[in-house]
N, C-alpha and C positions, 0 to 999 in steps of 0.2 A: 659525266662528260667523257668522251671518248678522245683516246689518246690522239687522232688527228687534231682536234679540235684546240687541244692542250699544245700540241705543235705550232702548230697555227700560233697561236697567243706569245709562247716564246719570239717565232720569228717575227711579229709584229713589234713586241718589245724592242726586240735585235736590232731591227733594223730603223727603230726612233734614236737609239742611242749607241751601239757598236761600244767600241774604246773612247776612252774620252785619247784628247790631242797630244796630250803627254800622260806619260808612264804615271800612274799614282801608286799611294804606299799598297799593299795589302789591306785591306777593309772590308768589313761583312759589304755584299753587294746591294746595300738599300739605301736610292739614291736620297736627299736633302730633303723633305717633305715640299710640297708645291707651296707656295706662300699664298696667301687669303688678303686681297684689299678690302676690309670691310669699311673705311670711309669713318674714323673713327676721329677724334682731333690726335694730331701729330705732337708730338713730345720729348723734352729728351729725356733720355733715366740715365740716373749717377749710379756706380757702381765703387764703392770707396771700401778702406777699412784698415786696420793695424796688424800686420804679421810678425809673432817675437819668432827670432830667431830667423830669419828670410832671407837676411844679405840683403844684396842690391842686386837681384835678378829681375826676370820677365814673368809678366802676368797679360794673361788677354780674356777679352770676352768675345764670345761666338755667339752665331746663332746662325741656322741652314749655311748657307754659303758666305758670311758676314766673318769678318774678325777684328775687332778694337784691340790693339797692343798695348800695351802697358808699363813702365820701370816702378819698381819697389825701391823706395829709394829711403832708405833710413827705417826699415820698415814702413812703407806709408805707400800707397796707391790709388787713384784715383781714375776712374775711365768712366767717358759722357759717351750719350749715341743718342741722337735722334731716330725715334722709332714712330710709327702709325696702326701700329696696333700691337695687343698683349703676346704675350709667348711667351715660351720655354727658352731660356739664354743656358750659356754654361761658362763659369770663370773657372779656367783653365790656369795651375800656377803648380808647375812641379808634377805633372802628370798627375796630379788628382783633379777632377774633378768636379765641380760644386755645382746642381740645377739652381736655377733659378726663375721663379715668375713673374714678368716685367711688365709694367703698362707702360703706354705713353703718362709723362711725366713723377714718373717712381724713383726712389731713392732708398736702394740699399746699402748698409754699413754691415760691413764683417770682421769679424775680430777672431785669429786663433793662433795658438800655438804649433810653429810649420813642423816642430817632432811630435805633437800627437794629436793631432789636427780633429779625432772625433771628439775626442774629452774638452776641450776647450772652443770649439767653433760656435760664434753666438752671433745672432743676427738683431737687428736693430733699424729702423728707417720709416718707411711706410709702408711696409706691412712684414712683419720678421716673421708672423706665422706660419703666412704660405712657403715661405723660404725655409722656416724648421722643417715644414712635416717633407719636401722636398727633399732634404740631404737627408733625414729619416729613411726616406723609400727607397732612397737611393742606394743604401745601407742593408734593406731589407731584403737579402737576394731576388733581385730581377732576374726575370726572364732571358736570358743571352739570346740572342739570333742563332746559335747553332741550336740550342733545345729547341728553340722555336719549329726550325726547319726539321727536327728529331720526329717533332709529331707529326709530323706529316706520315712516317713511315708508319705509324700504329694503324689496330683494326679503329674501326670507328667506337665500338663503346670503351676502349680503352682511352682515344683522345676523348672523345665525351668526358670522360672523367678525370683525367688529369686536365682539360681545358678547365672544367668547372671548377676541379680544389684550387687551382689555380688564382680561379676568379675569384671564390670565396676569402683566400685566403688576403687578397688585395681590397677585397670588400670590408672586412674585421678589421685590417689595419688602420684601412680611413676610414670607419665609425668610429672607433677606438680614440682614433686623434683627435676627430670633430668634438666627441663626446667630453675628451680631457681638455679641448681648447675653444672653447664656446664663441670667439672671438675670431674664428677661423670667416675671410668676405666671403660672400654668398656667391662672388665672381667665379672667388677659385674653386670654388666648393663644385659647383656647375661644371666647371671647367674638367675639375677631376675625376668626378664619376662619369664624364662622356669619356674621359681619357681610358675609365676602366672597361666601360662599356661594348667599347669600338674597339677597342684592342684585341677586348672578348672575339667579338664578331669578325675581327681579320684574321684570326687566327680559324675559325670556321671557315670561311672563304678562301682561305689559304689551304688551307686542308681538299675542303673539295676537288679545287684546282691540281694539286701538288698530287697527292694521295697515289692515282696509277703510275705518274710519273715516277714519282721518287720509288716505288716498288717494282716498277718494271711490267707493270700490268697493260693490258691493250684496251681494257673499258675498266671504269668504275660512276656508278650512278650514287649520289648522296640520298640515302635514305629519309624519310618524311623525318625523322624523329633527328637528323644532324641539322636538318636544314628548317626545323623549328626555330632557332635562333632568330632567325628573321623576322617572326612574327612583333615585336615591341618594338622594332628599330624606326625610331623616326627620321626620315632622309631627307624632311623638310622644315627644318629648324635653323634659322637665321643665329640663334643664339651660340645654338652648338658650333658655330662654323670658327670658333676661337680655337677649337681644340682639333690637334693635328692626326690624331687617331680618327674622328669623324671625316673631317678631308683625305685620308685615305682611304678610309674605308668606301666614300663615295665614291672616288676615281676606281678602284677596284672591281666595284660593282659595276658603272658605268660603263667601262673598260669591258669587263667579260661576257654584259649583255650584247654589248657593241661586236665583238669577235664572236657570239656564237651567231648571232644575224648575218655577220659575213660569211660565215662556213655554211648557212644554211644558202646565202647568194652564191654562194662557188658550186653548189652542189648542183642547185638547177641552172647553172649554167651564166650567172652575175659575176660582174666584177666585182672586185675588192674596193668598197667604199667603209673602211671604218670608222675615217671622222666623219663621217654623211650620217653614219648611223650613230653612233655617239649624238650628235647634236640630237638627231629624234629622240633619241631615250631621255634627254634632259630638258629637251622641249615638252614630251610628256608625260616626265615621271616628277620633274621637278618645276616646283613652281614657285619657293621663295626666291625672294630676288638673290639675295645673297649668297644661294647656294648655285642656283643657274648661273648667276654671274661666272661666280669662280669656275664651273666644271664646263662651261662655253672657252672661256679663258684658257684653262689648264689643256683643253682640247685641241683647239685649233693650235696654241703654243705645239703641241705636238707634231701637228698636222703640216707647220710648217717647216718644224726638224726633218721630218723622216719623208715629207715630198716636196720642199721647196715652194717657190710660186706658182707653178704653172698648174691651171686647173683649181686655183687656190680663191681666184678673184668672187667666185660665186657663195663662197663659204663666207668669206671676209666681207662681205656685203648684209649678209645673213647676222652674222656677228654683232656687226655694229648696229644692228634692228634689234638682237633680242639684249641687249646688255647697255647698262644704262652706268655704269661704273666708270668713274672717269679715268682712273687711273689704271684700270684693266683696259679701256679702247685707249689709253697715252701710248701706253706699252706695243698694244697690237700694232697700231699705226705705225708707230717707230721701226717694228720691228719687219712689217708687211712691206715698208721704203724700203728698209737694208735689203730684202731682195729682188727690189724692181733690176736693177743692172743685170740679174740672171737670167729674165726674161726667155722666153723661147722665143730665137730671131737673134736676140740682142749679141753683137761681137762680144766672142767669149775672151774675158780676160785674160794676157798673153802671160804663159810663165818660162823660165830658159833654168835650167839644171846640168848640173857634168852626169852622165855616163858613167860606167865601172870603170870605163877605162880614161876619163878626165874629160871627154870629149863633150864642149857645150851642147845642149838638143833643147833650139825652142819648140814653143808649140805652131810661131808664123813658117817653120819649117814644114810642117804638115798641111798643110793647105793644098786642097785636090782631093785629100785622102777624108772619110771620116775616123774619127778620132774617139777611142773610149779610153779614159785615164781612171786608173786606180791608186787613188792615194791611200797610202798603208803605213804600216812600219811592223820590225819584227818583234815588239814586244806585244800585239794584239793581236787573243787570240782568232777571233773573228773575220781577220784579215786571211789570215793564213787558212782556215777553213774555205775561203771562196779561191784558192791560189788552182788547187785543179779544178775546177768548174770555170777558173776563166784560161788554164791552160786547151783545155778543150776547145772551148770557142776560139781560140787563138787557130787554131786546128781546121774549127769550121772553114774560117776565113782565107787560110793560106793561100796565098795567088794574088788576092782582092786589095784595092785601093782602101784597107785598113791598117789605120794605126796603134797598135795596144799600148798605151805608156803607163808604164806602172810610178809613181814618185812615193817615196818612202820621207817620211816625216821623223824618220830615226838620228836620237842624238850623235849615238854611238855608229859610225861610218864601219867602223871593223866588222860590227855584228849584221849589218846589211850587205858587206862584200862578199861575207865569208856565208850567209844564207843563198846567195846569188851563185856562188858556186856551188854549193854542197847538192841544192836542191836542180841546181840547172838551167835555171828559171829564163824563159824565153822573154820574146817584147822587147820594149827599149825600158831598161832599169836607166831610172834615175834618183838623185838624193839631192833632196829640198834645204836647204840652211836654215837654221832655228825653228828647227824641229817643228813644234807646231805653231811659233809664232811667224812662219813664213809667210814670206807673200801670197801662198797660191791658197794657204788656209783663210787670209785675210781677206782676199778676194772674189774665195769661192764659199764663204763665210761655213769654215769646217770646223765644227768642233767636238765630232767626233766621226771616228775611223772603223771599218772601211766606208770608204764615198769614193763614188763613180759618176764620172760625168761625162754626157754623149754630147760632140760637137762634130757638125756638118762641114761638107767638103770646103764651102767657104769661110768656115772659123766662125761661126754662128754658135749660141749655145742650142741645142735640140734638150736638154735635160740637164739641171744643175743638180740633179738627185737624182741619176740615172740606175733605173735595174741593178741588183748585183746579178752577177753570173748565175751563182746556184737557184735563182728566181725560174730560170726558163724562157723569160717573155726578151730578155734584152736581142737575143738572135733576130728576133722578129723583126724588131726597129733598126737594127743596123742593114737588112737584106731590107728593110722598104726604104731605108736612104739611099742605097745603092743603086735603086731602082728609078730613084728621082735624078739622079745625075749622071742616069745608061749606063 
């Protein structure tokens, strides 16, 4: 894959997700894995057990974006969740740790000593084994995300073969366990060698991708014998679709065959359609239901972040024909409403902000002019990459019945004044109240930064997902709106 193409795919990424809306801690950059309705019976699971020595702290259980709280209260805890299908959860108690694998209606019991928590940690409920060889693995030096990202910089038969000891050596561990614990469900058993399987294989597909990037190289092509791997992987297995390493690895794929089809539509001369193209790759590469469901799903979800509604209506139509999941079209539906109000035509929702200098500026103040607004803040970095790219166009325009407003979604007021000086920064600065839970994030359903949005001289929206600067195309549409009202 040659390094445009590899560009390309980042700035597609970039611009589905940017910054999320508030500042978060430091974290490896890999986002929650996509969640899977597979229609299974709905359940709750208990998660209970006895801690010597604990006090009376906090304990929770997670799972992707989820968290159940919990008090330890004499030693003793208890946390319920109704769930709809199995997963990896994690009880979270004192910055350790614990995996765990959960069905609808499971009940795990934990017992350990909170000073030496590996020696005494013992499991018990409905099914203690999976949950042993789990805090086993967990023990067994894993993979970090930065090694992970390491390999990337290797030649290729050097990853070849740290990918494969790798794999071997996660293959030995669980025959090793199966073998010593005969008792081990045939669910999780399944579950776990897809988990080793696909892990294998994104780590392949990661490489290909990464490889000239992270070297600094201008091409690199994946030789027959890297991209062997592909040959066993089954991509149409309803069963595998419990396991989150599988549902990555298809989005991944799906995703990069989807961006090289666009690069090859830009070249002769096509627009940018990569959920268009996504959906054909899963309309005919994939054909269990369970797994089209989810990557139609997981798709247009995207499709809706990084372009909004407009030009959306033909997709979302498409959708609800191929995917028969109830609760994958509950969601879509629900979520296709939230932005009917964006509408292109529709009066764009009014927001009013103080200035550097305190001074109120709504947006019904603008009216006559059209209007491009960039909401930002100074702790993303993505924001501040498009800041010359839209001081230029600011440039373009001088003279022209245009209004540049920039709104900062920053908690910290000092650390936006004092960028607004340092840097110079032209347009009308303004600053949003509660950060990212403001109105205008509420209303222009932001929840992540930068986002730009084009509204016409009569306060109309023209684009609730409007171009960024550094794109090229937004000059285009702000000189044909101009052109519409002389």
């Amino acid at each position: 894959m040659n390094k445009i193409i590899l560009l390309f795919l980042i700035i597609w990424v970039a611009i589905g997700t940017g910054c999320q809306t508030d500042p978060a801690p430091e974290t490896s950059p890999t986002a929650a894995p996509p969640k899977v309705q597979a229609e299974p019976t709905r359940g709750t699971i208990t998660v209970s057990g006895t801690i010597l020595n604990a006090g009376n702290t906090n304990i929770n259980l997670s799972h992707q974006n989820s968290k159940r709280n919990g008090i330890i209260k004499d030693g003793n805890f208890s946390l319920n969740q109704m769930i709809e299908e199995p997963g990896i959860f994690q009880l979270n108690y004192n910055g350790q740790k614990i995996p765990l694998y959960l069905r609808p209606n499971d009940e795990v019991i934990i017992s350990f000593d909170a000073r030496q928590i590996p020696k005494t940690i013992k499991f018990s409920g409905s099914d203690p084994v999976s949950q042993k060889y789990l805090y086993l693995k967990s023990k067994n030096d894993p993979l970090t995300y930065q090694q992970s990202r390491q390999l990337a910089l290797l030649s290729e038969e050097d990853f070849m073969a740290k990918a494969n000891q790798n794999l071997k050596k996660e293959q030995t561990f669980f025959e090793k366990f199966k073998e010593e614990n005969k008792n081990l469900p045939a669910d999780f058993a399944l579950f776990e060698k897809t988990e080793i399987q696909y892990n294998w294989a994104k780590q392949h597909h990661d490489y290909s991708l990464y490889h000239a990037f992270y070297n600094q190289q201008e091409a690199y092509t994946p030789s027959p014998e890297l991209l062997a791997y592909q040959e066993n992987l089954d991509l149409n297995n309803d069963e595998l679709m419990v396991s989150e390493a599988y549902r990555n690895y298809l989005i991944a794929r799906v995703g990069q065959k989807a961006s090289d089809m666009v690069q090859k539509d830009l070249m002769n001369g096509g627009k940018i359609q990569t959920s268009l193209r996504a959906f054909e790759i899963v309309e005919a590469d994939h054909s269990a239901p369970k797994v089209k469901s989810f990557l139609l799903y997981n798709f247009f979800n995207q499709h809706l972040r990084s372009k909004g509604i407009n030009g959306s209506e033909e997709l979302y139509e498409r959708f609800k024909k191929e995917v028969t999941n109830p609760v994958y079209l509950a969601e879509i539906d629900e979520a296709f409403e939230g932005w009917k109000h964006l509408k292109k035509g529709s009066p764009a929702p009014v927001f009013a902000y103080p200035d550097a200098k305190g001074q109120q500026v709504s947006l019904s103040d603008l009216k006559g002019k059209v209007v491009y607004v960039d909401v930002w803040a100074t702790w993303c970095g993505p924001c501040k990459t498009e800041i010359p790219h839209l001081e230029k166009l600011q440039e373009q325009f001088h003279g022209k019945p245009v209004a540049f407003v920039s709104v900062s979604i920053d908690k910290n007021a000092d650390a936006w004044s004092k960028m607004i000086k340092e840097k110079n920064m032209t347009g009308m600065q303004l600053l949003a109240d509660q950060a990212g839970n403001s109105q205008i994030c509420k209303d222009y359903k932001i929840r992540g930064i930068p986002r730009f949005l084009l509204i016409d001289p009569a306060g109309n929206i023209v684009n609730a997902q409007a171009d960024r600067p550094s794109q090229g195309t937004i000059a285009g549409e702000i000189e044909a709106l101009l052109k519409e009202v002389g």
